[in-house]
C-alpha positions, 0 to 999 in steps of 0.5 A: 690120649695115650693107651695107657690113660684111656684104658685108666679112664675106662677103668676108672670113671675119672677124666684124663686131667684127674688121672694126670694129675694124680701121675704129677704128684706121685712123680714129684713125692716119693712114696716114703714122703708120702703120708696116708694119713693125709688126704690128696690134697694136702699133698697136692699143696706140696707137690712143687716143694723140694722134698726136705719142705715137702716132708716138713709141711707134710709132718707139721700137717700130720702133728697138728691135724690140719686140714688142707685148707689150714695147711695152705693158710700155715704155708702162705703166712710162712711165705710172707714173714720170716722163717719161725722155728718154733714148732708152736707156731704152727698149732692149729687154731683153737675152736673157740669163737675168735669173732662175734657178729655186734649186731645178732651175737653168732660167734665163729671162728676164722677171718671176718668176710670183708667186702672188697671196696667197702673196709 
């Protein structure tokens, strides 16, 4: 361990992996990329993209107010179906209940859990 991340672990209380990985992705999005408005995380997913998708994903993630799950979910689906160039596409979903348990009633939103092996 360098002197430098030594003396940030004392500072800090973090661990050398978090500290590194906080250098990595403030190496790879410029500071005028980045969007304070938006948590590590959601930088953190686009941290491998080149800059013109990194400041895309992080401005359509701003617009909608996603979180950085749905913007890993928005990023995945883009990645396996054709480009779509409209903005609407990408709203984030509606908070009404898209499912409802047939058997008790509770409604939510989001994917049904599916068993592997059992659907």
């Amino acid at each position: 361990m360098g002197r430098t991340y030594a003396s940030a672990v004392k500072l800090t209380g973090k661990s050398i992996g978090t500290l590194r990985n906080y250098a990595s992705v403030a190496r790879r999005i410029r500071p005028e990329d980045r969007d304070a408005a938006l948590p590590y995380r959601t930088h953190t997913l686009v941290a491998a993209m080149d800059p013109d998708d990194q400041r895309l994903w992080l401005a359509r993630a701003r617009k909608w107010g996603w979180t950085s799950t749905e913007l890993q979910e928005q990023v995945r689906a883009s990645r396996g179906a054709e480009a779509d160039t409209e903005e609407d596409a990408f709203r984030k979903p509606s908070t009404h209940a898209d499912f409802k348990c047939p058997n008790c009633g509770w409604a939510w939103t989001g994917q049904p859990y599916v068993r592997r092996g059992t659907a």
